[in-house]
C-alpha positions in Angstrom: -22.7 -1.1 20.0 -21.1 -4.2 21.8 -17.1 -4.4 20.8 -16.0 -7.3 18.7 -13.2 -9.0 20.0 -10.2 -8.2 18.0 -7.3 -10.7 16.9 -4.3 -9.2 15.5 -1.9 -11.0 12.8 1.9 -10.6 13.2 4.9 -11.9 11.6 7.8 -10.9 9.6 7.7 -9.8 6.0 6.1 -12.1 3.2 5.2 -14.6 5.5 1.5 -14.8 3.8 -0.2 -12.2 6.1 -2.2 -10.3 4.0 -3.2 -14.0 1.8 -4.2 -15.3 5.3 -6.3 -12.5 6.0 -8.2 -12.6 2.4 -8.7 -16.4 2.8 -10.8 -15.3 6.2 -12.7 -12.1 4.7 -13.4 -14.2 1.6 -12.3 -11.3 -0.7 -8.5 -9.7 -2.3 -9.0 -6.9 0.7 -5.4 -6.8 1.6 -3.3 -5.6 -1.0 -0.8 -9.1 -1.9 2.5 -8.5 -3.3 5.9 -10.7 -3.2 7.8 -7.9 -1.9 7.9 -7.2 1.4 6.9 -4.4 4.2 3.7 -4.0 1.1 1.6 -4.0 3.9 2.1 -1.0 5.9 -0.6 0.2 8.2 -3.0 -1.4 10.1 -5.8 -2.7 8.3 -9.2 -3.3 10.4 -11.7 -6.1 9.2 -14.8 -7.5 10.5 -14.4 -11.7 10.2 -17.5 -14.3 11.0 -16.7 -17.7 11.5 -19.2 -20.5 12.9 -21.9 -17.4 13.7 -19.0 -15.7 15.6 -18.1 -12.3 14.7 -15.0 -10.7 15.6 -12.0 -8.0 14.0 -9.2 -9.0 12.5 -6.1 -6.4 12.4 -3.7 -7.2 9.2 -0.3 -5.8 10.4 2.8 -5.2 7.8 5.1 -7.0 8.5 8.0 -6.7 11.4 11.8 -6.7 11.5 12.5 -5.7 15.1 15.8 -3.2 15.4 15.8 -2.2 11.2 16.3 1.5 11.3 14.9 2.3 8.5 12.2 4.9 8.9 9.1 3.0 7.0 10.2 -0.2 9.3 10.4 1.4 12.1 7.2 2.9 11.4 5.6 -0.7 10.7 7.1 -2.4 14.0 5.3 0.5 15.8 2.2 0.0 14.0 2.3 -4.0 14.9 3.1 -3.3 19.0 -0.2 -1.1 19.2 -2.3 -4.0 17.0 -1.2 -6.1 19.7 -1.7 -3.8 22.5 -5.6 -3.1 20.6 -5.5 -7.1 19.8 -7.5 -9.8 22.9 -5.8 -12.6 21.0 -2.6 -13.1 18.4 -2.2 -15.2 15.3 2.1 -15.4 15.2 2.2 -15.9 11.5 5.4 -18.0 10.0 6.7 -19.8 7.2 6.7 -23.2 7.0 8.5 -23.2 3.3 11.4 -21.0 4.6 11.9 -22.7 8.3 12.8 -20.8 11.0 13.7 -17.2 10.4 16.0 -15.2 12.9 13.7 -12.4 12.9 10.9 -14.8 14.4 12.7 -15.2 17.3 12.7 -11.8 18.0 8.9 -11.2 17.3 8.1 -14.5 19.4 10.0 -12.8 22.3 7.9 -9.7 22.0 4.8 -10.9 21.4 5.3 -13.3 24.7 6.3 -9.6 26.7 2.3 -8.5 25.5 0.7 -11.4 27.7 -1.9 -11.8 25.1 -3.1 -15.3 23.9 -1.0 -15.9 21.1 -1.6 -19.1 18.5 1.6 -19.8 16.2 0.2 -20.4 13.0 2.7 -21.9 10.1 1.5 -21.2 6.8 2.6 -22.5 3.3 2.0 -26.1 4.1 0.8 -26.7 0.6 1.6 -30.7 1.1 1.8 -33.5 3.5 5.8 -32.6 3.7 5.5 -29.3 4.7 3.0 -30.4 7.4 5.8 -32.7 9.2 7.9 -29.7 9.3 5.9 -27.4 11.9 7.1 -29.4 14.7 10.8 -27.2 13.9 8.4 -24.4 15.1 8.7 -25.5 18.7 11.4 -24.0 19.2 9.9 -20.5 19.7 8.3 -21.6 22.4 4.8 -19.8 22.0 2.7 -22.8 22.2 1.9 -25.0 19.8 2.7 -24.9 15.9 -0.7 -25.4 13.4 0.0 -25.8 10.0 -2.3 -24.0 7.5 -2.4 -22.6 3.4 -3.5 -19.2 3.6 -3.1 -19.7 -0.1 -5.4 -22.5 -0.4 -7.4 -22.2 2.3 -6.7 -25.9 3.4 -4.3 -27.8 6.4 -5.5 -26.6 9.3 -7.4 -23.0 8.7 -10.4 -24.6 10.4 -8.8 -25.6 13.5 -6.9 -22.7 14.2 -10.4 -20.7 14.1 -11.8 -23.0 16.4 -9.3 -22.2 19.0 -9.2 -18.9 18.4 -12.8 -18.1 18.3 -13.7 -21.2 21.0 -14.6 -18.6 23.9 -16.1 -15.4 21.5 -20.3 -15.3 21.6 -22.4 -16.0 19.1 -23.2 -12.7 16.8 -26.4 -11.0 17.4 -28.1 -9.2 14.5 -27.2 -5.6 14.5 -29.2 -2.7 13.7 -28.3 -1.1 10.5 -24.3 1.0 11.0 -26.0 5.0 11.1 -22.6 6.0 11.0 -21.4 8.4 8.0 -18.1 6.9 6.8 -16.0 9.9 5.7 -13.3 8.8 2.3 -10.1 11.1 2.9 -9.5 11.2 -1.0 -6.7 13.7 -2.7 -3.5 13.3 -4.8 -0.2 12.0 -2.8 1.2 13.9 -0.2 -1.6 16.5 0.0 -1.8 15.7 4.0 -4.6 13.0 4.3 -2.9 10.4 7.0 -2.0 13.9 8.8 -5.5 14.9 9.0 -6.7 11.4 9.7 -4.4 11.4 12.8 -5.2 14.8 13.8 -9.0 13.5 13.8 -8.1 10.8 15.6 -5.1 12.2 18.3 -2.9 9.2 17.3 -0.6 8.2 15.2 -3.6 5.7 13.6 -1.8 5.4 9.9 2.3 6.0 8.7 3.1 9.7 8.1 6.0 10.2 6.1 7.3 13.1 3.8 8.1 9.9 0.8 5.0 10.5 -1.5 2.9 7.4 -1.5 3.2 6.4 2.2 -0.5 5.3 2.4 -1.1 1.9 0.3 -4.5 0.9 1.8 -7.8 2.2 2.3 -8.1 2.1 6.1 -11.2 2.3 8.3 -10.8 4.1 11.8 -13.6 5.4 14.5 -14.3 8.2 16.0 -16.6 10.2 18.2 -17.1 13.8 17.9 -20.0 15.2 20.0 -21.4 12.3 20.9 -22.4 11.0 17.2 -19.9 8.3 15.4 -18.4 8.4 12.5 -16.0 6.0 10.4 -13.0 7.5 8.7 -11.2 6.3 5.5 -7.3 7.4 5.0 -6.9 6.2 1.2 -3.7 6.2 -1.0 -2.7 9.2 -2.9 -4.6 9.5 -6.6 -1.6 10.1 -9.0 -2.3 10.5 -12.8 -2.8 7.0 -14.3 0.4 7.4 -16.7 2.8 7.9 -13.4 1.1 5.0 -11.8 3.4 1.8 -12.2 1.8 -1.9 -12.2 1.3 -3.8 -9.0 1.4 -2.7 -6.0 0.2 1.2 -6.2 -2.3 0.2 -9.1 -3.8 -2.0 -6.5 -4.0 0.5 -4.1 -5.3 3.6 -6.5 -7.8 0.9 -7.7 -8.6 0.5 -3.7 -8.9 4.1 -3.2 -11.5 4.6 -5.6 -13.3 2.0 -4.5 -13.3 3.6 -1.2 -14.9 6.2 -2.8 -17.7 4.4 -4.2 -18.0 2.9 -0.8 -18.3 6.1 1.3 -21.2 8.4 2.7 -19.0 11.3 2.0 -15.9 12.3 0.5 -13.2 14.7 1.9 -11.2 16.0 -1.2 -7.8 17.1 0.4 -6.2 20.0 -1.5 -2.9 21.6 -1.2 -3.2 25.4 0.2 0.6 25.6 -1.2 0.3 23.4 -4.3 -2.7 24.7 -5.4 -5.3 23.4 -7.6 -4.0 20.8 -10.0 -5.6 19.2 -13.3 -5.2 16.0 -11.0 -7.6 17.6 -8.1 -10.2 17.8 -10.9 -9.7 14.3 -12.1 -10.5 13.2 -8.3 -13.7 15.4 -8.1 -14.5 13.6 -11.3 -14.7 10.1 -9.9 -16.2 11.7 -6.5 -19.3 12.9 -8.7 -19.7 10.3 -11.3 -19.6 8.0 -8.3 -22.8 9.9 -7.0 -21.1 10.7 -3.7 -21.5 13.9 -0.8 -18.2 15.9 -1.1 -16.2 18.5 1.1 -13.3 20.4 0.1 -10.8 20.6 2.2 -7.9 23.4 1.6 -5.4 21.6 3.8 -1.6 23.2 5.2 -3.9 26.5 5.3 -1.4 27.8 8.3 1.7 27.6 5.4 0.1 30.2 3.8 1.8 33.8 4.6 0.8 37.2 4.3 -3.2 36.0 4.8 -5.1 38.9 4.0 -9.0 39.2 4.4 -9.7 38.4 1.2 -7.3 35.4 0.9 -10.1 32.7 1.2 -12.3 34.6 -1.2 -10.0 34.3 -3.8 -9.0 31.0 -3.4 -12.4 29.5 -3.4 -12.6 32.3 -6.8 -10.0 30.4 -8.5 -11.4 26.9 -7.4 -15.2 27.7 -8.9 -12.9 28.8 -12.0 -10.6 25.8 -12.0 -13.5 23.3 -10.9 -16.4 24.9 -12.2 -19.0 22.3 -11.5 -18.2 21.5 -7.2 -19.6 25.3 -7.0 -22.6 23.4 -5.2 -19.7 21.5 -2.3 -18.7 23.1 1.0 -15.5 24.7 1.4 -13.2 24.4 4.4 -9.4 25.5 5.0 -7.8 24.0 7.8 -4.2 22.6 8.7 -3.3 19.3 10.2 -0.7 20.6 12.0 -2.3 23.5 14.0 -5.7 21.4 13.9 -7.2 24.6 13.0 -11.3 23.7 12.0 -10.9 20.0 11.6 -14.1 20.1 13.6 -15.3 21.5 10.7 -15.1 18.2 9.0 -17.4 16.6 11.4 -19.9 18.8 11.1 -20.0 19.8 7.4 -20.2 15.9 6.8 -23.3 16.0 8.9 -25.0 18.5 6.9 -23.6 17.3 3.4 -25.4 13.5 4.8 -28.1 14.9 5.7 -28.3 16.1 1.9 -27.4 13.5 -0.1 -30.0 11.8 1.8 -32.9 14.1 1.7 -36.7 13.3 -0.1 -38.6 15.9 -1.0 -42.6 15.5 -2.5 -43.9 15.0 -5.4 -46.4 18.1 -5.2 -43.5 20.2 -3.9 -40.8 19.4 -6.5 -43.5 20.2 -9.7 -44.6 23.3 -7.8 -40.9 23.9 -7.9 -40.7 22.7 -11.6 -43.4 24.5 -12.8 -42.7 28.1 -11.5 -38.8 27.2 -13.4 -41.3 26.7 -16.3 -43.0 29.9 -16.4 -40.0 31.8 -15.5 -38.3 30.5 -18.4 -40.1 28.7 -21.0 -37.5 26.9 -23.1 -36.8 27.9 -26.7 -38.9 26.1 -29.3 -36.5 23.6 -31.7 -38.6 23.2 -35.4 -41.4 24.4 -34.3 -41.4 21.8 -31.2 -41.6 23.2 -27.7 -40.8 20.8 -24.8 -43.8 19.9 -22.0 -42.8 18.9 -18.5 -45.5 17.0 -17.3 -44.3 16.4 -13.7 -41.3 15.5 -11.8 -40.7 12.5 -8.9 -38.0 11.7 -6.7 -36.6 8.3 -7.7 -33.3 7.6 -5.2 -31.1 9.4 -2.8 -27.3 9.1 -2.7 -27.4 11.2 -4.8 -31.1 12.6 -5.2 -32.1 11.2 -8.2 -35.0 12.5 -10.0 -37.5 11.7 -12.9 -38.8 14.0 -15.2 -41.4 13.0 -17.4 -41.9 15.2 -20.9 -43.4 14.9 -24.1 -40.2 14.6 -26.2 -36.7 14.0 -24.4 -35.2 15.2 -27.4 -36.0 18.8 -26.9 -34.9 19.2 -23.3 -31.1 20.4 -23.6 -28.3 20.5 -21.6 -28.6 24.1 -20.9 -31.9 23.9 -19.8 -31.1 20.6 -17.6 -28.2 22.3 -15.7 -31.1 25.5 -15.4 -33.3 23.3 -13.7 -31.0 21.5 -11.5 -29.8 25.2 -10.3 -33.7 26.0 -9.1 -33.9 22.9 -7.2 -31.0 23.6 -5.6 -32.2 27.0 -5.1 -35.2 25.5 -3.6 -34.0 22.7 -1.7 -30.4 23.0 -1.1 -28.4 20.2 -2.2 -25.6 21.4 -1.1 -22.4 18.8 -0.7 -24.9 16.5 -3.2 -24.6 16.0 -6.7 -27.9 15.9 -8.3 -29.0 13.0 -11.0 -32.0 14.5 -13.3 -33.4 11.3 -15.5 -35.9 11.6 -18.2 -38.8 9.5 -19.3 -40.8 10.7 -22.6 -45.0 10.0 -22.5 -47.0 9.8 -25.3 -45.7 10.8 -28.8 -43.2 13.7 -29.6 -45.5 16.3 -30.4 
């Protein structure tokens, strides 16, 4: 696959970065927010203009020499965006004038060598407009005056320029890559494990819980096959999430969810199994989506004995009774012991979630369930199946036709869901069994 060329946008805090990037992806991707640094990590987005494609990096924003950790952490994550980045929107604001700060950030961006176009946002009017010429001063080229907001001074222009030497985008083959969600309640490890995966420090890892605000999408090769990785923001209990900002970014995780191939559920080995961690595998399954469980911070665990595992994964088919059919691996960011487990257990839970199997072999299947256990009569009613057909996969979704829906129970359901499995596998999958009555109810 041919890489994209990759423009990165810098500037200081709550200079309109994340606004600027939605106006270009069309969509509320970037999580907005008056307060600043809400943008922490880099954010990876794939941006066509005029039949050009190319990736745009959303940065948080940069206050060069702040000490403070989570700053600190941002103005690395913006010097490797630029170092990844073939060209540089310098974002600025044009309400506030000329900041200190982007001084500073023009000087380093100037040390990177890298085409940079200073872009002045928040010219809502004709007045603001006159003002960019202040912007010469940074001497980084010329000022354009856009609204980010409103998607109207100069937005076109500046795309132009920065896109003027990019080739027209080809039509791509459809992305076989499995995108892997790293899902899990706060502070359970997931950026750790993500940077692990990736031997870099790809998102902010920090002990405050709630580090992570965006759902972000990095690559990776592991024996030659490609996969895309999601690090989302911790899943706390709705009632301890406040308005705004961290709504946004639960909302976003979620989403991520519904989005993914597979999900990674990342569980405390120390913690343990909380009512939260059953929530999560809640919205993995209703969403229809592979899962892994992942015991992470496994090497924190003393006095391992043989049977440790066994009774761990004991007291998770107690606590979450119905992921009995997901994969189950214990590994530790730190020590990256078996993370290649991950790689390869999502290979096997895709390959899954996407299997077909025949109509002749699923009612063979189905039939033999039958005579090994008829179901009980209700009023003097017995249930037919007539026959079964797969309808869908992620997840396998299946149709089973019968002469009165009413009579086929839950029990008996969940019984034939176990001999498909039994059958067929399934592991890492849930299962969806629909039924469709024939005839009349006799």
């Amino acid at each position: 696959m041919k890489r994209k060329p990759t423009v990165a946008i810098v500037g200081r805090p709550n200079v309109g970065k994340s606004t600027f990037v939605n106006r270009l992806v069309g969509a509320r991707h970037s999580i907005v927010d008056d307060l600043p640094g809400v943008t922490r990590d880099r954010i990876y987005f794939d941006v066509e203009w005029q039949n050009k494609g190319f990736t745009v990096i959303d940065t948080g924003g940069i206050i060069p020499g702040d000490d403070d950790d989570i700053m600190v952490s941002i103005f690395d994550q913006a010097k490797l965006a630029c170092e990844e980045a073939d060209k540089i929107i310098f974002l600025v604001d044009g309400q506030a004038g000329i900041n200190p700060v982007d001084y500073d950030i023009a000087n380093i961006l100037r040390q990177s060598g890298k085409p940079i176009f200073l872009t002045v946002n928040k010219c809502d009017n004709p007045e603001s407009l006159m003002m960019t010429s202040d912007f010469y001063a940074l001497s980084v080229g010329d000022p354009i005056g856009i609204s980010a907001l409103h998607g109207s001074g100069g937005v076109g222009d500046l795309l132009e320029l920065v896109t003027e030497d990019f080739e027209i985008t080809e039509e791509e083959e459809k992305d076989n890559r499995i995108k892997i969600a790293i899902v899990g309640r706060p502070n359970a490890g997931k950026s750790s494990i993500v940077n692990a995966l990736l031997n870099t420090d790809r998102v902010i890892v920090s002990d405050v819980s709630g580090t992570t605000r965006d759902s972000i999408d990095s690559y990776v090769t592991y024996k030659d096959k490609e996969f895309i990785i999601v690090d989302t923001a911790g899943i706390r209990k709705k009632s301890k999430v406040d308005y705004g900002v961290e709504k946004f970014a639960v909302d976003r995780a979620i989403r991520s969810i519904r989005e993914c191939d597979v999900a990674l559920l990342v569980i405390d080995a120390k913690e343990g199994i909380s009512d939260q961690d059953k929530k999560i595998s809640s919205i993995i399954t209703e969403a229809g989506k592979g899962i892994i469980v992942a015991i992470n911070k496994w090497d924190l665990i003393e006095d391992k004995k043989a049977n440790t595992i066994n009774q761990f994964e004991k007291e998770l088919s107690m606590q979450i009774p119905f992921l009995s059919y997901a994969p189950k691996i214990f590994i530790s960011a730190v020590t990256k012991q078996r993370l290649g487990q991950i790689f390869e257990e999502s290979e096997r839970v895709y390959e899954q979630c996407t299997k077909r199997i025949s109509t002749g072999l699923l009612n063979k299947v189905i039939n033999e369930a039958y005579a090994l256990n008829p179901p009980t009569s209700f009023k003097g009613k017995r249930l037919k199946i007539y026959y079964m057909t797969q309808a869908a996969v992620q997840p396998p979704t299946f149709v089973l036709f019968v002469n009165n829906e009413e009579l086929l129970k839950d029990s008996y359901k969940r019984y034939l869901e176990n001999k498909l499995r039994e059958a067929f596998g399934f592991f890492g999958t849930p299962i969806r069994i629909s039924v469709r009555q024939r005839g009349g109810k006799g």
